[in-house]
Backbone bond lengths (Angstrom), bond angles and torsions (degrees), N, CA, C in turn:
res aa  C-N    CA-C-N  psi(-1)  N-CA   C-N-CA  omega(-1)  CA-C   N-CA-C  phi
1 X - - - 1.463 - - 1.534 109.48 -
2 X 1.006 125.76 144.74 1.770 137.05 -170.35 1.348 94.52 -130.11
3 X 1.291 106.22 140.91 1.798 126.81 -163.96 1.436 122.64 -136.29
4 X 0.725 130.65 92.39 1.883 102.27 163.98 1.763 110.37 -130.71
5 X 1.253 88.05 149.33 1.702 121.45 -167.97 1.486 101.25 -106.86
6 X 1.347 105.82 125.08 1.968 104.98 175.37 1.688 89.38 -154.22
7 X 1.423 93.39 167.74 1.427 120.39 -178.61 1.887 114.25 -48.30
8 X 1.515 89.71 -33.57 2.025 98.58 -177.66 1.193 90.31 -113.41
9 X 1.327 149.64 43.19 1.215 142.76 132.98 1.570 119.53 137.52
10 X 1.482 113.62 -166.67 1.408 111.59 -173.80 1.521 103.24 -134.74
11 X 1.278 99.03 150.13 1.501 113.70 -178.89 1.612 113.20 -130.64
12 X 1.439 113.51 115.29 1.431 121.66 -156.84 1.602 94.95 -120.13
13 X 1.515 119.13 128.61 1.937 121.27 156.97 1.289 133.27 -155.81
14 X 1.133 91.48 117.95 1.523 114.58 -165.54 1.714 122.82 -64.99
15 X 1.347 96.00 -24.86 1.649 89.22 173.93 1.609 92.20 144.16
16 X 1.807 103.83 -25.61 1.845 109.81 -159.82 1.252 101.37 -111.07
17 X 1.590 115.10 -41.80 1.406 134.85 -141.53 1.044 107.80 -145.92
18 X 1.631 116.38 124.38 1.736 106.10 156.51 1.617 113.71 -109.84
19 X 1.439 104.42 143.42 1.299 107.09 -149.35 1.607 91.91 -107.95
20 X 1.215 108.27 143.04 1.990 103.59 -172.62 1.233 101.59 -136.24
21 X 1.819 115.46 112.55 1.159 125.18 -163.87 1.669 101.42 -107.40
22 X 1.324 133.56 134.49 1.816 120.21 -175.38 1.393 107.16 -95.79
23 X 0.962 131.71 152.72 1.512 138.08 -160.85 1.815 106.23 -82.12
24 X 1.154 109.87 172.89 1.123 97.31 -160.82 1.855 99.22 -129.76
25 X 1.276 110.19 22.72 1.240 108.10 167.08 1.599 131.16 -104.57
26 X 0.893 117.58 157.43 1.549 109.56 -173.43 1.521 142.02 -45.07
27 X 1.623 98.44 -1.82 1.298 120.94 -149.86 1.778 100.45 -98.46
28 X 1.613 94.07 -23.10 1.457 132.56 -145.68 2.396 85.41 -90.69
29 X 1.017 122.25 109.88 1.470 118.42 171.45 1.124 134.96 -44.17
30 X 1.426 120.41 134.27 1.228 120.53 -162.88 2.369 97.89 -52.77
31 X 1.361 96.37 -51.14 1.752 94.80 -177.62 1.974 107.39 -33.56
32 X 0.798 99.34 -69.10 1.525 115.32 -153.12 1.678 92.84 -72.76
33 X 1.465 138.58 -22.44 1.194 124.22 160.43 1.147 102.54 -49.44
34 X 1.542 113.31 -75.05 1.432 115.09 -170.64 1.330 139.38 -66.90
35 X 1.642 105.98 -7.29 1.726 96.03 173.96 1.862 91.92 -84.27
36 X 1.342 121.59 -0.27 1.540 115.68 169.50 2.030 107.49 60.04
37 X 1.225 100.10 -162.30 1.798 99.76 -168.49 1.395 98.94 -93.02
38 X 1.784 91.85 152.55 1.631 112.44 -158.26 2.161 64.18 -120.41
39 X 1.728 63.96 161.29 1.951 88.97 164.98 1.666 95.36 -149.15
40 X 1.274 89.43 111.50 1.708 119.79 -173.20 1.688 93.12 -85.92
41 X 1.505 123.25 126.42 1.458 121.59 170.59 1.232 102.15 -106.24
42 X 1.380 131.14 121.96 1.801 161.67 -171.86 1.633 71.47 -18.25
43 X 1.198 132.14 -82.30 1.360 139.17 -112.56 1.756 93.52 -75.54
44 X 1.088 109.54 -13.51 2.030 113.23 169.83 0.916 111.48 -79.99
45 X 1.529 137.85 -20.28 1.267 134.86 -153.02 1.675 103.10 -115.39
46 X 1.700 100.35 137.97 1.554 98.92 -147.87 2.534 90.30 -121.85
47 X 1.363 85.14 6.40 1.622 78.72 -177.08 1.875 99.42 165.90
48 X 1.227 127.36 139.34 1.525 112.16 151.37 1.645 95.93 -128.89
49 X 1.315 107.87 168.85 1.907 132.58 -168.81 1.274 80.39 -149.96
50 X 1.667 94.87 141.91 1.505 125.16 157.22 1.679 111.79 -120.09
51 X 1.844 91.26 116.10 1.821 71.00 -164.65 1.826 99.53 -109.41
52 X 1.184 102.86 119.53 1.898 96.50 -170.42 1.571 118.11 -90.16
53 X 1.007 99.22 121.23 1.888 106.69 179.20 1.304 105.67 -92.68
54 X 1.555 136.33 -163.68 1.200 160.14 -94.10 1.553 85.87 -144.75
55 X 1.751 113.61 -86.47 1.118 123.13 167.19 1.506 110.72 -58.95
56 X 1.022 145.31 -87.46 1.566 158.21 -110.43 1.190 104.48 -171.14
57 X 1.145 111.21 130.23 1.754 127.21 175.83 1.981 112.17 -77.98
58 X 1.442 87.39 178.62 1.766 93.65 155.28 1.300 101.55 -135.75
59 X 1.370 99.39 156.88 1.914 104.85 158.59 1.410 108.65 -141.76
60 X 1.496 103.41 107.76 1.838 118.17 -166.97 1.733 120.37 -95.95
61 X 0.828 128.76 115.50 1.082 144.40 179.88 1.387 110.13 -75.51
62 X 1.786 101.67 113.58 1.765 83.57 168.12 1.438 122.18 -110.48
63 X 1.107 141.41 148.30 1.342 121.65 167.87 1.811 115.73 -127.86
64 X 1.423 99.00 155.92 1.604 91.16 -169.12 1.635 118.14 -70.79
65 X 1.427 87.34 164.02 1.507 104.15 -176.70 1.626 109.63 -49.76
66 X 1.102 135.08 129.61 1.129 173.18 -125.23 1.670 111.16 -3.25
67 X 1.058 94.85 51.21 1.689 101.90 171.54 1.817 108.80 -88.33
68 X 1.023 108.61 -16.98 1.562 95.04 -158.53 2.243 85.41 -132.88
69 X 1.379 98.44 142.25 1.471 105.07 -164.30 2.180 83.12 -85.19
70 X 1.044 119.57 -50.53 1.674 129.58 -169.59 1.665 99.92 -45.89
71 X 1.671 101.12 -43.53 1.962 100.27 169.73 1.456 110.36 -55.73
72 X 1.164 114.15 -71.22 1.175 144.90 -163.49 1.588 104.55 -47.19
73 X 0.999 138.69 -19.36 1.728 144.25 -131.84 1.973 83.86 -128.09
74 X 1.433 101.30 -71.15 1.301 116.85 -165.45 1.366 117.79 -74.52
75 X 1.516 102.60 -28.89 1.960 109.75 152.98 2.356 89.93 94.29
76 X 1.165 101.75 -6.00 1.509 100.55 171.51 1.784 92.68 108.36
77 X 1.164 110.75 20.81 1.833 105.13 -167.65 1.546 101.74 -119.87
78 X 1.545 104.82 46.57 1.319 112.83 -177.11 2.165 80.99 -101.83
79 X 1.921 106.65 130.23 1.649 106.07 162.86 2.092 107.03 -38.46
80 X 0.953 81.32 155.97 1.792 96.05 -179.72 1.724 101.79 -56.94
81 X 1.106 109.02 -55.68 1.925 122.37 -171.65 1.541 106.92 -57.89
82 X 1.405 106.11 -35.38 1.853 111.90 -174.11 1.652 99.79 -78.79
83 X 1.343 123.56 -34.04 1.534 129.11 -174.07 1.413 113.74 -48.58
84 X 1.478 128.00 97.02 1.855 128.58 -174.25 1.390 93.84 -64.39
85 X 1.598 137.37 -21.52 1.378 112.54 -176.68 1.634 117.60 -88.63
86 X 1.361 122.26 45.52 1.810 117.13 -146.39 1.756 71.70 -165.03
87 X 1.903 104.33 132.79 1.289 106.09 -176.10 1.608 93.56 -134.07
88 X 1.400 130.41 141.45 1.596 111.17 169.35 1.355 126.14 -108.16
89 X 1.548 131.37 108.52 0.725 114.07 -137.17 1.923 105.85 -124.81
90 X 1.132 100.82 130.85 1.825 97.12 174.82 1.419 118.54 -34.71
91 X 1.471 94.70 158.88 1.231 115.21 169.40 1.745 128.29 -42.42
92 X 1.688 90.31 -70.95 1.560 98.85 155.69 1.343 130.53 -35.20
93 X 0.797 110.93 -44.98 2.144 127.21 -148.29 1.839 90.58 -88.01
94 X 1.463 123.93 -6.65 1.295 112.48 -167.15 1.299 107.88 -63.10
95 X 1.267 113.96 -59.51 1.254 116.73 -179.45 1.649 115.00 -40.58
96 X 1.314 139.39 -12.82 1.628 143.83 -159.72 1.691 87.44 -109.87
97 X 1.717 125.99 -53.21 1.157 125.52 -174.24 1.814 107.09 -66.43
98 X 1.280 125.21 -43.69 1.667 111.99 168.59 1.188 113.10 -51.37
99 X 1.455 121.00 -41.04 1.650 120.13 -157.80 1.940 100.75 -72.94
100 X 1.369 97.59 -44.00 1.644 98.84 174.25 1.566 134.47 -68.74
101 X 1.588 85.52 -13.82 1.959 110.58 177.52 1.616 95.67 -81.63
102 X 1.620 121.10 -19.16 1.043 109.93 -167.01 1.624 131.03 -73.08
103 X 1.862 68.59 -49.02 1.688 104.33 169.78 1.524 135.16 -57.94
104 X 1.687 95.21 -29.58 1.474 101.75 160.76 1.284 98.03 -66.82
105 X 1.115 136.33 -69.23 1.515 133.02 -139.53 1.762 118.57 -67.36
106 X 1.626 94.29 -32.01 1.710 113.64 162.03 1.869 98.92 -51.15
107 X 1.407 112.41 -85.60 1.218 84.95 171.34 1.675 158.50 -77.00
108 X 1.537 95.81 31.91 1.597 78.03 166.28 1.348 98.17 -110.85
109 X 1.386 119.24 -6.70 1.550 104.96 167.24 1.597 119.17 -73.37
110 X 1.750 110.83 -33.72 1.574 102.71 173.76 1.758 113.76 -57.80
111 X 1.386 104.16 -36.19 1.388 123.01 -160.92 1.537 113.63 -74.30
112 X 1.632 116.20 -19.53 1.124 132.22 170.30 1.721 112.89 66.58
113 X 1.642 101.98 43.89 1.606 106.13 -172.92 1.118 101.44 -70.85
114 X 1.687 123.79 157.14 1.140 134.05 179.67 1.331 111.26 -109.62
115 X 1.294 108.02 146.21 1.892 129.46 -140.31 2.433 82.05 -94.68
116 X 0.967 122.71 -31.66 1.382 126.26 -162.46 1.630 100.38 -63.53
117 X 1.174 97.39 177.53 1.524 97.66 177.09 1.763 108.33 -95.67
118 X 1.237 111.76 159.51 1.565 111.96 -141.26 2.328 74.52 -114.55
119 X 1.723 79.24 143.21 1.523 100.29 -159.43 1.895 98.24 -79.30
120 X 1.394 121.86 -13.25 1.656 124.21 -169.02 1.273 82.12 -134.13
121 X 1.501 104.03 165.28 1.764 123.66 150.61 1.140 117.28 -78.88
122 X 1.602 117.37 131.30 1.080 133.39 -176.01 1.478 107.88 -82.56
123 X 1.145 113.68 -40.22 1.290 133.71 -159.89 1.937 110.01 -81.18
124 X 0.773 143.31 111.52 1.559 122.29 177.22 1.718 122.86 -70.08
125 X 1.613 110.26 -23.64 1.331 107.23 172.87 1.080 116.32 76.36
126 X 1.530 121.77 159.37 1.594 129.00 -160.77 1.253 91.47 -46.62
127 X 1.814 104.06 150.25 1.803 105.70 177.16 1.822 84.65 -106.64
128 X 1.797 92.64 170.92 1.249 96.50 -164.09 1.704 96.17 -119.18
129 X 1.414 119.00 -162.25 1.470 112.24 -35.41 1.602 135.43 -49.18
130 X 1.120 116.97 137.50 1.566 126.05 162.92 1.126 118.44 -111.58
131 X 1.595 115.59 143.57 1.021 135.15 -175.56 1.522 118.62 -132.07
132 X 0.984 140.47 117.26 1.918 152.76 169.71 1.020 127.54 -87.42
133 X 1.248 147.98 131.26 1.279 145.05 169.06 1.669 116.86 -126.60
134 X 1.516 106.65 90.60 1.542 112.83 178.21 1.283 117.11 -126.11
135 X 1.218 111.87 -168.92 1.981 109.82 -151.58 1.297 115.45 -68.98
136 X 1.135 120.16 -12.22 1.448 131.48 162.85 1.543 126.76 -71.26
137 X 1.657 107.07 -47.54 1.016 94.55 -176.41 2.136 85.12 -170.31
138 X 1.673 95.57 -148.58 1.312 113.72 -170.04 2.058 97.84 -128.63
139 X 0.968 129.76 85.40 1.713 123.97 155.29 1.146 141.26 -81.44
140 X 1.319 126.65 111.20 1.320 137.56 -172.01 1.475 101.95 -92.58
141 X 1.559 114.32 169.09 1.561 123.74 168.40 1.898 78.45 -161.22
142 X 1.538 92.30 142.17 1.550 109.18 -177.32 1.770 97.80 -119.41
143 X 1.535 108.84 -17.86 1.572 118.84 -171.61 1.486 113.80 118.78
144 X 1.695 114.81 -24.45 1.503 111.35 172.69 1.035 124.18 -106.01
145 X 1.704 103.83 -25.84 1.415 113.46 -160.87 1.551 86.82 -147.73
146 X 1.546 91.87 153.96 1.498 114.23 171.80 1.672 123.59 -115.32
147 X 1.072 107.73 116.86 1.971 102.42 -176.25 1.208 107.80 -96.99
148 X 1.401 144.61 163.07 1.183 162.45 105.69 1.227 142.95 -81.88
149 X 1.623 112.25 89.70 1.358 128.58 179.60 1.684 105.18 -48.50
150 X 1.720 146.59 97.75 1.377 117.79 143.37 1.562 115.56 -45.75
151 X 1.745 96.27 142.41 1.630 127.00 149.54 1.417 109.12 -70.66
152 X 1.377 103.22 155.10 1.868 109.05 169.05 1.058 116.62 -52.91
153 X 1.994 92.18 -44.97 1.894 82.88 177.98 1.851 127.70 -93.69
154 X 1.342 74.62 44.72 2.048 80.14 178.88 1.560 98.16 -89.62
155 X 1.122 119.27 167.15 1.280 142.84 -168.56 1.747 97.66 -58.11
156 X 1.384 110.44 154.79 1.693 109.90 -174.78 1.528 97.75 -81.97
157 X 1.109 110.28 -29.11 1.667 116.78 -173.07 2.005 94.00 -67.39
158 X 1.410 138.42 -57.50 0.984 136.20 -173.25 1.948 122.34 -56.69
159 X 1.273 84.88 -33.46 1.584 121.17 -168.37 2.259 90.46 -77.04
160 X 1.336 109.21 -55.05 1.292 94.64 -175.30 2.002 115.70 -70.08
161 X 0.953 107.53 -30.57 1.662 117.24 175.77 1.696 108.86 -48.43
162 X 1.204 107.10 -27.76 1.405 115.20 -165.26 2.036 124.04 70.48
163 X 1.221 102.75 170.40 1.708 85.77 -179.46 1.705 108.33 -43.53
164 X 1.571 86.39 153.77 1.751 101.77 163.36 1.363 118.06 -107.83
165 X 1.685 107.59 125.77 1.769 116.50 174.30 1.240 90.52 -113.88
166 X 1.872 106.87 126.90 1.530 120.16 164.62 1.203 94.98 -132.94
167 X 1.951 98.82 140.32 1.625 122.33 -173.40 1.854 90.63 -77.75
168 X 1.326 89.61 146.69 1.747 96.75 158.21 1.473 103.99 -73.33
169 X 0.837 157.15 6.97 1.571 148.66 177.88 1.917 101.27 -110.23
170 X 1.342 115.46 -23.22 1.291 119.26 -176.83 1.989 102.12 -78.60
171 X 1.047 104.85 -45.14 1.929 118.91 170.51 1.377 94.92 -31.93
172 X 1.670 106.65 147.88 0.971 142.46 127.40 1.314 143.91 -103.63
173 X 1.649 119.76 -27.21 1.201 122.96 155.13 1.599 83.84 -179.96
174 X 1.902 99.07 168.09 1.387 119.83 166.13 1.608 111.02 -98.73
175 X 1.512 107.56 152.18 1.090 107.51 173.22 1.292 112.42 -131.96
176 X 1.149 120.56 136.11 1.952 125.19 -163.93 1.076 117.06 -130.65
177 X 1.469 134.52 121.82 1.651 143.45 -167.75 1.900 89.02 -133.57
178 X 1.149 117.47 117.34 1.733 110.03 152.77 1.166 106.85 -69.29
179 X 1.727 88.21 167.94 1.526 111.94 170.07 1.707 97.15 -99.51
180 X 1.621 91.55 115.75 1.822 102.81 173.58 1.584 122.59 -85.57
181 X 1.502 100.73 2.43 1.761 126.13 161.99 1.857 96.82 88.21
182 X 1.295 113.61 -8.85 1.963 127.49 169.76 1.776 101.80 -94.58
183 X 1.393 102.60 -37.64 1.748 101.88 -167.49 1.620 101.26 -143.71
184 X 1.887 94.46 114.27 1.609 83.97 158.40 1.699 133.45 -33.13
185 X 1.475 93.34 146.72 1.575 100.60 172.20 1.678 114.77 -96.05
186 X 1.228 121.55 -154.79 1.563 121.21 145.80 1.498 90.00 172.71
187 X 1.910 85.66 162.42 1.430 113.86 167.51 1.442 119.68 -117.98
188 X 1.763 114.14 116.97 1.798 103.94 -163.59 1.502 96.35 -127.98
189 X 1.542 103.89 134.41 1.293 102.23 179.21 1.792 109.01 -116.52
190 X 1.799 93.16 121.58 1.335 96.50 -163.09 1.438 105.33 -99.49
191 X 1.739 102.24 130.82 1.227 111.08 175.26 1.760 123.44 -108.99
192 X 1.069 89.56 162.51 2.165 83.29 175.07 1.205 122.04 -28.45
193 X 1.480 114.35 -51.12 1.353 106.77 176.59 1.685 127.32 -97.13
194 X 1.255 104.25 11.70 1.561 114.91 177.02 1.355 115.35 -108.54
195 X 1.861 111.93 -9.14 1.560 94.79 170.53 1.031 125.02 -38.55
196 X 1.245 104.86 -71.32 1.760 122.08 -132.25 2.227 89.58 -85.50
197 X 1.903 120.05 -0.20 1.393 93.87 -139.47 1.739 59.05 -133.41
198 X 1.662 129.42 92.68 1.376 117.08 -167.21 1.605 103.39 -116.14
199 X 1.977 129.51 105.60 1.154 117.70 -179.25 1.599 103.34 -76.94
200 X 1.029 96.13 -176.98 2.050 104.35 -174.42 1.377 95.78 -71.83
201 X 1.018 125.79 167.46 1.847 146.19 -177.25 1.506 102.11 -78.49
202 X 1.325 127.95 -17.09 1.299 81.07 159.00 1.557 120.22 -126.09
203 X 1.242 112.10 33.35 1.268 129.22 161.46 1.645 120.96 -114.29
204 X 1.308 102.59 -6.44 1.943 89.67 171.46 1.694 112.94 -92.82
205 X 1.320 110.33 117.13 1.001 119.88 156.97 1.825 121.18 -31.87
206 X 1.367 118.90 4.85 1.615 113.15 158.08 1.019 112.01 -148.01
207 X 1.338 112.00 31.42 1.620 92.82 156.57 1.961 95.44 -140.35
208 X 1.433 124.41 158.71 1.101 143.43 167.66 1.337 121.59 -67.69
209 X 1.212 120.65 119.34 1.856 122.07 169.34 1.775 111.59 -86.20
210 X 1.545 97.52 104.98 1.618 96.12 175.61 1.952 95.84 -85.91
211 X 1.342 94.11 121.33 1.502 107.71 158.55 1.305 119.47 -157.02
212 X 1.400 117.46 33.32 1.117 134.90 162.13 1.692 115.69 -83.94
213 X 1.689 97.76 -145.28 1.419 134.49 -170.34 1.810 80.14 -68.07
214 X 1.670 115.08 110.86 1.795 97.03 150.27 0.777 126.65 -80.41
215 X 1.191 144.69 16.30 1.652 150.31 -161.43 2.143 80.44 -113.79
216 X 0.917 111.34 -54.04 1.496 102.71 -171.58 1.085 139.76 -74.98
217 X 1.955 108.86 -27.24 1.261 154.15 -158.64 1.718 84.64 -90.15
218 X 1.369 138.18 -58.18 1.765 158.75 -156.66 1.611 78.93 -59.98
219 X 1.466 135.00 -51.38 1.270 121.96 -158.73 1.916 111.83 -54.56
220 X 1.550 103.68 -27.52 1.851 109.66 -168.65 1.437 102.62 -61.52
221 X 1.375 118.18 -9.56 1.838 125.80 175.74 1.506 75.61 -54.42
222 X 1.351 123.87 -60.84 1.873 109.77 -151.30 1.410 111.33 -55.85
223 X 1.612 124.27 -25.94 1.203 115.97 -176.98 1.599 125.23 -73.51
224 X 1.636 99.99 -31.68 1.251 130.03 -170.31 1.466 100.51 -60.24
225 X 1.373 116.20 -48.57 1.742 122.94 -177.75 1.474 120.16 -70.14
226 X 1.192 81.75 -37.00 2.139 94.10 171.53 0.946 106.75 -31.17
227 X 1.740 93.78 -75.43 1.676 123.52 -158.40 1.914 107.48 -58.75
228 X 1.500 95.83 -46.27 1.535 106.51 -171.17 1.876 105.54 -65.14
229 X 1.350 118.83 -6.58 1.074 103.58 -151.83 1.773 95.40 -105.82
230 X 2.093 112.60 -15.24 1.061 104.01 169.44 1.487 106.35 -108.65
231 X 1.488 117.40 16.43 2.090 97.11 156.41 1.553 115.13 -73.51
232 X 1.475 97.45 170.75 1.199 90.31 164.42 1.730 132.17 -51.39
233 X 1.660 111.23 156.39 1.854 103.06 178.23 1.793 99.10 -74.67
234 X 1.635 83.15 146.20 1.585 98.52 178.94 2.042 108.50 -43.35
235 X 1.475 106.26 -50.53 1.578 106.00 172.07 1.450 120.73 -47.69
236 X 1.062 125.49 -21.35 1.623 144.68 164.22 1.587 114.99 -71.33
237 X 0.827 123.18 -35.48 1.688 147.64 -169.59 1.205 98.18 -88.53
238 X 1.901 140.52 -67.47 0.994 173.90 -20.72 1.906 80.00 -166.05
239 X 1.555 129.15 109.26 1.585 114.94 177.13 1.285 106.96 90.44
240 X 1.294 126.77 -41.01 1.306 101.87 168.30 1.549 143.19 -74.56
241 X 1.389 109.70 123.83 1.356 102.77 156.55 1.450 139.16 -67.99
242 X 1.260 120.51 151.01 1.584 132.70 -168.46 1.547 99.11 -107.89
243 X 1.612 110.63 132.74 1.335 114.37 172.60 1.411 107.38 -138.85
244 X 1.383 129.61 136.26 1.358 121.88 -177.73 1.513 100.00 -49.43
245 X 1.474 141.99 152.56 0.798 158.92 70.27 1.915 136.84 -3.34
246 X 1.264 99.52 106.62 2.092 90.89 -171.56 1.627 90.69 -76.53
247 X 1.038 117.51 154.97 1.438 129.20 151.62 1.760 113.62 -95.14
248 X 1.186 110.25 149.97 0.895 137.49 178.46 1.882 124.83 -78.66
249 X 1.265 96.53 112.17 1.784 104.23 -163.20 1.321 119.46 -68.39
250 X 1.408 127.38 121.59 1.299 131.92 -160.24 1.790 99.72 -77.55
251 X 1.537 129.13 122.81 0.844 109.51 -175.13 1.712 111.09 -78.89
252 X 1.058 134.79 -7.41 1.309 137.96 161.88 1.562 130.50 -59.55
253 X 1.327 123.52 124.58 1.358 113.89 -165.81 1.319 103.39 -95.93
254 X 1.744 114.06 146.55 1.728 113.67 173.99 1.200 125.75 -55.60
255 X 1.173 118.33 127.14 1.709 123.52 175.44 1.646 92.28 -34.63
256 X 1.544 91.83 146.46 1.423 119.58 169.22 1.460 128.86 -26.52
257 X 1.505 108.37 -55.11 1.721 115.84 -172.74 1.647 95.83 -60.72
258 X 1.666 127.87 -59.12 1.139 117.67 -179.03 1.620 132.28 -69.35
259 X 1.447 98.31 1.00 1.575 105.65 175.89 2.375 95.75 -76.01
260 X 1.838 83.46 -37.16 1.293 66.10 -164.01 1.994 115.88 -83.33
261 X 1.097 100.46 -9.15 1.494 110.54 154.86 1.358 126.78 -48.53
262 X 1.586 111.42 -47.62 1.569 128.41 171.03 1.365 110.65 -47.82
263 X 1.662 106.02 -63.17 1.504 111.77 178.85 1.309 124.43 -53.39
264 X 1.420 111.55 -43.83 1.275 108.59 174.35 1.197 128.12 -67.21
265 X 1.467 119.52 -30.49 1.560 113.45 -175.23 1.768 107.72 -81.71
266 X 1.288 107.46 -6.92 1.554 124.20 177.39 1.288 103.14 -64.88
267 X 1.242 106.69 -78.42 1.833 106.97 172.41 1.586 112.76 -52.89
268 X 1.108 116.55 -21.86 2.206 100.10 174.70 1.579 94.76 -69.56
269 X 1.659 118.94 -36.85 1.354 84.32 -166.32 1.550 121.63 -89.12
270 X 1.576 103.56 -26.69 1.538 119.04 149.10 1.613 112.28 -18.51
271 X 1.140 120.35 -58.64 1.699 128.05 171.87 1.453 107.78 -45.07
272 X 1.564 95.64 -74.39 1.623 106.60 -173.97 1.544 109.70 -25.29
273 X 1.425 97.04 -64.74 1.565 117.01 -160.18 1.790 108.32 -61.95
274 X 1.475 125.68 -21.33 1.577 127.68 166.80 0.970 109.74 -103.25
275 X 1.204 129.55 17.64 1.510 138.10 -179.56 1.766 107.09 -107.15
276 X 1.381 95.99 -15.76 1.571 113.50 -163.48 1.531 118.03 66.64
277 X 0.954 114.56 13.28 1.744 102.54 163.72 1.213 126.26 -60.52
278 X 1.517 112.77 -51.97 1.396 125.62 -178.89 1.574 107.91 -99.61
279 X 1.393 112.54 126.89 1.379 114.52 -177.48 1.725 119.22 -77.43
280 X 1.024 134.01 165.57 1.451 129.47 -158.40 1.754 93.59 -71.12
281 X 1.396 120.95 -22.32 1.506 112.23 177.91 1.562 109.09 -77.63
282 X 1.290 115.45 -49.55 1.185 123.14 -179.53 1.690 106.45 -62.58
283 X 1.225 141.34 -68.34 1.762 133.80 165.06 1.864 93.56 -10.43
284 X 1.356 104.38 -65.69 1.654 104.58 -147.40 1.215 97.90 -55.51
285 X 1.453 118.95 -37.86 2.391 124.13 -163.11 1.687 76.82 -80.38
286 X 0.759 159.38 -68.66 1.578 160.52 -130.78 1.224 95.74 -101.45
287 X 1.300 141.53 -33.97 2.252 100.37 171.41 1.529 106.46 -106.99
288 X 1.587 102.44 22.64 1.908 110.11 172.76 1.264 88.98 -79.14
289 X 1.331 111.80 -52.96 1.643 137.43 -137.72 2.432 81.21 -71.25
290 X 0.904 98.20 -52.35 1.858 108.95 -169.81 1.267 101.50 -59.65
291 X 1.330 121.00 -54.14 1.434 142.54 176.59 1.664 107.03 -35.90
292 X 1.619 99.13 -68.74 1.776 100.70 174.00 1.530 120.31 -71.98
293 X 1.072 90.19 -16.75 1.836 96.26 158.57 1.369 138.15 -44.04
294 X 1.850 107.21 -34.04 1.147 154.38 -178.81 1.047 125.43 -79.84
């Protein structure tokens, strides 16, 4: 077994698995505390480099293209410090981080891993439920469905729609930008009927405007992987085209309290829209968007 122990964490492998533990000092990111230890199986892992500097080394972990749902979600635009596959490692300790860079690499050549991109997730990804709370709002994932609590200070246009419930079967994929604390981030969850019809982040009622705290805002990566980790794999996806889909009209009308919820959030945006906030395109994506809410 090959080991090493450092200040931002530990890296443990047995021959099958490398096990990636995050350090537990303050120095160590709020992300990577909390997505806690991954257990990487050989067969995800597509290369590691130890690259040694002056001060402090790295030792980078690569793994193949779509093995891991947390890659896949964040698109590789996770900051360097938040990244669980990236270890920093002393001066001293180099010599312990080559010998363990070695050992991976011994076995994926005994092991005969393949360099292509891997057809399932290897990885299982944040388990759920998860829940976030950033400047936009509050997001849950339970595993089927996804909610979105609005904040006060979310957009009036987000705020009149009321929370958002999206089925995991309604998804098409997540899309994830951080907040780099220079340029909003966001989290947008695109559905059948919101591809092709996309308002800005911080006016679509499904996706989140990070322009907060980035240190807090970096945590919605966890939701993004959840969700990404039960759609279909991108190789599954891979050729297909997306076409709205009509749904089918419930002939039953909503009990009363939500009829009168409907109405009301009808007239906030009714306001918006003669008020000129919302432009006659934007009204139409925003009381569709309330409408299927319904």
């Amino acid at each position: 077994m090959a080991e090493i122990i450092q200040r931002d964490g530990a890296w443990t492998f047995d021959g099958s698995t490398v096990r990636i533990t995050p350090g537990r000092h303050r120095s160590v990111p709020l992300f990577r505390q909390t997505y806690g230890e991954i257990a990487v199986p050989l067969e995800a892992v597509s290369g590691v480099v130890y690259e040694p500097e002056r001060r402090r080394g790295l030792l980078r972990l690569r793994l193949r293209e779509g093995a891991d749902p947390l890659v896949q979600a964040t698109g590789g635009r996770l900051p360097d410090t938040a990244d669980p596959y990236r270890l920093a490692v002393d001066t001293d300790r180099s010599g312990i981080a080559e010998y363990l860079a070695d050992e991976i690499r011994h076995a994926l050549l005994l092991d005969q891993i393949p360099q292509e991109p891997a057809g399932t997730y290897l990885l299982p990804g944040p388990p759920v439920p998860v829940s976030v709370r950033c400047s936009d709002g509050t997001v849950s994932f339970d595993g089927g469905q996804v909610r979105i609590d609005w904040a006060d200070t979310a957009d009036r246009i987000k705020r009149a729609t009321g929370p958002r419930m999206i089925g995991i079967g309604d998804l098409l994929q997540v899309e994830w930008l951080p907040n780099s604390g220079y340029e909003d981030g966001f989290l947008r969850f695109v559905t059948r009927e919101t591809v092709f019809t996309k308002l800005p982040p911080e006016r679509d009622p499904y996706t989140l405007d990070l322009w907060g705290s980035a240190r807090r805002d970096l945590l919605t990566a966890l939701v993004a992987a959840a969700v990404t980790a039960r759609l279909p794999h991108p190789s599954a996806r891979a050729g297909i085209e997306y076409t709205e889909r009509p749904r089918p009209v419930s002939a039953v009308p909503p009990p009363a309290d939500h009829h009168d919820v409907l109405l009301r959030r009808l007239r906030e945006l009714g306001e918006l829209h003669r008020d000129g906030v919302l432009t006659d395109e934007e009204f139409t994506r925003t009381k569709a968007a309330v409408l299927r809410g319904f």
